[in-house]
C-alpha positions in Angstrom: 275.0 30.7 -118.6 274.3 30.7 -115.1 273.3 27.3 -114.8 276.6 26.0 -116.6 278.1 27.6 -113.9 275.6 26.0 -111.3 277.0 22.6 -112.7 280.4 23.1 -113.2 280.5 23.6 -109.5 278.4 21.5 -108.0 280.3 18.7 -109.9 284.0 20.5 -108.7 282.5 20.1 -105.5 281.6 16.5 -105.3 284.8 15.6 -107.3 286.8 17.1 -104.7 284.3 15.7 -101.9 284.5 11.8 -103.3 288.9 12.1 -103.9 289.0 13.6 -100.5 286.6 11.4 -98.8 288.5 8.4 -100.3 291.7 8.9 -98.4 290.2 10.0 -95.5 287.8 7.2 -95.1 289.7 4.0 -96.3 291.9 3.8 -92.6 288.6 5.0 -90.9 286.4 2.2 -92.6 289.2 -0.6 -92.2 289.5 0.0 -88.4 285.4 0.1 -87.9 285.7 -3.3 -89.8 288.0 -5.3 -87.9 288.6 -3.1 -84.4 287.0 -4.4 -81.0 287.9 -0.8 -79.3 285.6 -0.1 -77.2 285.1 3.4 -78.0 284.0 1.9 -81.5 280.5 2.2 -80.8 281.0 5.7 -80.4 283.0 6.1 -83.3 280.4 4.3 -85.5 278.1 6.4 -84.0 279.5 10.2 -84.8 280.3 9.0 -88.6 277.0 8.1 -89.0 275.1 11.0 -87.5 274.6 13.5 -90.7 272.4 10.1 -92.3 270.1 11.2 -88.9 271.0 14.9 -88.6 268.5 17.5 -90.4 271.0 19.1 -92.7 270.4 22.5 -91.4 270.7 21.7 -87.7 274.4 20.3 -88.7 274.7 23.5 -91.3 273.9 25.6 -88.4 276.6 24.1 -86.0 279.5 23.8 -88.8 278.5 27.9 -89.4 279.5 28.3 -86.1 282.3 26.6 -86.0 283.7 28.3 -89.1 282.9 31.8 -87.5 286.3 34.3 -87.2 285.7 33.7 -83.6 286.4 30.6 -82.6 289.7 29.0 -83.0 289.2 27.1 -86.5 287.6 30.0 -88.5 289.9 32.9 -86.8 293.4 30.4 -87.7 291.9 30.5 -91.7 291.3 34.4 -91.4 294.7 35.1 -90.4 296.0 32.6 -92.8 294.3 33.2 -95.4 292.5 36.4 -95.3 288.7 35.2 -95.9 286.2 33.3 -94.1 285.7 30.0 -94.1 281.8 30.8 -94.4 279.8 31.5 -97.5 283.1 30.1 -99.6 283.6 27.2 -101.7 286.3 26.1 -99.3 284.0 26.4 -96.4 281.4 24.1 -98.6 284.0 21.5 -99.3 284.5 21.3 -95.7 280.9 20.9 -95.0 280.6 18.5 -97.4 283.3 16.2 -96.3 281.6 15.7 -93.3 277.8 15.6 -94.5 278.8 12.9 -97.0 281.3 10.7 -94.7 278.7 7.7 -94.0 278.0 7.7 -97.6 282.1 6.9 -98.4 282.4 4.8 -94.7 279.6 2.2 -94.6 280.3 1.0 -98.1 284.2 0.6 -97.3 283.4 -0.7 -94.0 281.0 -3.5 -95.6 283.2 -4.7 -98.5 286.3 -4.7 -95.8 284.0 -6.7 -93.0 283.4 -9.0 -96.1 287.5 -9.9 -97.3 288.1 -9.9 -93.5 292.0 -10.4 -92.6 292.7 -13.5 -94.2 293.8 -12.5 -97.9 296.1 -9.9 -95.4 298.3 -12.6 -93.0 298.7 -14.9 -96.4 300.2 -12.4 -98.2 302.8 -11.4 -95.1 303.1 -15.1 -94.9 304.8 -15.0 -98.7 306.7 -12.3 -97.4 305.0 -9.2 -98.4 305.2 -5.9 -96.8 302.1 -4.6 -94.7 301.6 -1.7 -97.3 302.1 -4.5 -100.4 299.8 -6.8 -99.1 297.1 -4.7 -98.8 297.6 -3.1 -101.9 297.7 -6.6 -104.3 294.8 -7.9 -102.4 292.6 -5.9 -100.2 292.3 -3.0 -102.4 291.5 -5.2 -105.3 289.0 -7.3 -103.2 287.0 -3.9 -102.2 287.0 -2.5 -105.8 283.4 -3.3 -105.9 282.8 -1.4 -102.4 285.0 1.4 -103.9 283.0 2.1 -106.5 279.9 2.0 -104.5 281.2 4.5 -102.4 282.6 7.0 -104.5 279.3 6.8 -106.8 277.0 7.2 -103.7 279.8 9.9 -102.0 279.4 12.0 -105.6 276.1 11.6 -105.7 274.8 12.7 -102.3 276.9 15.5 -102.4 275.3 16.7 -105.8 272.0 16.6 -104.4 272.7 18.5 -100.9 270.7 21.7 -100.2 270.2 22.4 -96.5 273.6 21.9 -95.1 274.8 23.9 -98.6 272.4 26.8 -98.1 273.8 27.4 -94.7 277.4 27.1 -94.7 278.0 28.8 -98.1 274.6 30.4 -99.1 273.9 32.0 -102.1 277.0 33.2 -104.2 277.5 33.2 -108.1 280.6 31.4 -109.0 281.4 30.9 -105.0 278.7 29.0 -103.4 275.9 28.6 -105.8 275.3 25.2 -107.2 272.6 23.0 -108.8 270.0 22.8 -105.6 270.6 26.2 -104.9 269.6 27.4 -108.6 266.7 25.2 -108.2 264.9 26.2 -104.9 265.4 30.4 -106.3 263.8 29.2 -109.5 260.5 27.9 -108.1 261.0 31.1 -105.7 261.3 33.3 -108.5 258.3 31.1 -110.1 261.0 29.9 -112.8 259.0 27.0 -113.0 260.8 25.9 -116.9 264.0 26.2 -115.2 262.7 24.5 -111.9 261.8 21.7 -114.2 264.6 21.2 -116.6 267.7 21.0 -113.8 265.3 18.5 -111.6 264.7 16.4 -114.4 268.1 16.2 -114.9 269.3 15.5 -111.2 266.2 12.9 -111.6 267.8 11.4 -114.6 271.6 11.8 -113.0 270.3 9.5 -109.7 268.8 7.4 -111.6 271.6 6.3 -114.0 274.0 6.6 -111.0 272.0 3.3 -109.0 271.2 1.4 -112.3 275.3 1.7 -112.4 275.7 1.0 -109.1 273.8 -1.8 -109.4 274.5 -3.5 -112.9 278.6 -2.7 -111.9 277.9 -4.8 -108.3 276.4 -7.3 -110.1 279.1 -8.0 -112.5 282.3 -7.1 -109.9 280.5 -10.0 -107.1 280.8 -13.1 -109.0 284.8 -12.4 -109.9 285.2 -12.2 -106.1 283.7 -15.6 -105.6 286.4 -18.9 -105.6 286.7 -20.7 -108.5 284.5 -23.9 -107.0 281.4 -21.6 -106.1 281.1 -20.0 -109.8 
């Protein structure tokens, strides 16, 4: 029963992690794509750094920053009444920001790739900024979309270090699917060890043969007629 529990929240947390990320990243990824600031550079740079980052070092400094003494975690004690580490909240938070690149780079590809064209025809025909990008970016990028949110939900199922850290080890709190797998071969659970890696073996897989086989079908709709 306590690895239906495991999985129910692991997959809570990369639900919330991919809807977040989503509107968090779309503006983010559209500027990278088309801005010439030239603090971009270093903008590129910080979204990218947990793809670099050992997990634990960026666990460790998130830890910190969630502690009742700084600014952050002291406003959510006084708000709230709890910490923001070892809590699911505290995880969500951590995750957001471990899995960022993984909902960016996609979003910034697939925008790089429509460009602004599809954008100043539409305003052209008289649409309205938020229209226009509605009725034709966003259906343009479905295919880096789904990328993104597959590879967002994903990552964030399989994350261990940065999870361990920031919200440790607590049933129905903090404990999810890596978690129950690391005590297991501790414990010498090697059954159990085997059955939920086998299945997060089986979950990755199926998630890039989708990822794949849905590019693969999305690219040629995007294509003019005359190049099909």
């Amino acid at each position: 029963m306590t690895e239906f529990t495991a999985i129910w929240l692991t997959a809570k947390l990369a639900g919330i992690t991919t809807l977040v990320l989503l509107v968090l990243a779309t503006p983010l990824a559209w500027w990278l794509a088309h801005s010439q600031h030239r603090l971009k550079p270093a903008v590129e740079a910080i979204t990218a750094i947990p793809l670099v980052m050992p997990p634990t070092v960026l666990g460790f400094y998130l830890l910190i920053l969630f502690s009742p003494d700084t600014a952050l975690g002291g406003l959510w004690v006084e708000l709230t009444g709890s910490t923001l580490a070892f809590s699911f909240t505290g995880l969500v938070i951590a995750s957001l920001v471990y899995s960022l690149p993984f909902m960016v780079q996609p979003l910034t590809a697939a925008f790089v790739q429509i460009g602004k064209q599809p954008l100043e025809t539409a305003a052209t025909l008289g649409a309205k900024p938020w229209d226009a990008w509605r009725s034709t970016v966003l259906p343009m990028a479905r295919s880096g979309y789904l990328t993104a949110a597959v590879l967002t939900f994903a990552h964030t199922v399989g994350e261990f270090g940065i999870v361990l850290m920031v919200g440790g080890n607590l049933a129905g709190e903090t404990r999810v699917i890596s978690i129950v797998i690391y005590e297991s071969v501790e414990t010498l659970n090697y059954s159990q060890a085997h059955a939920l890696s086998a299945g997060l073996l089986a979950f990755s897989f199926s998630v890039l043969l989708c990822v794949y086989y849905s590019n693969r079908q999305l690219a040629p709709s995007l294509l003019p007629s005359s190049h099909r």
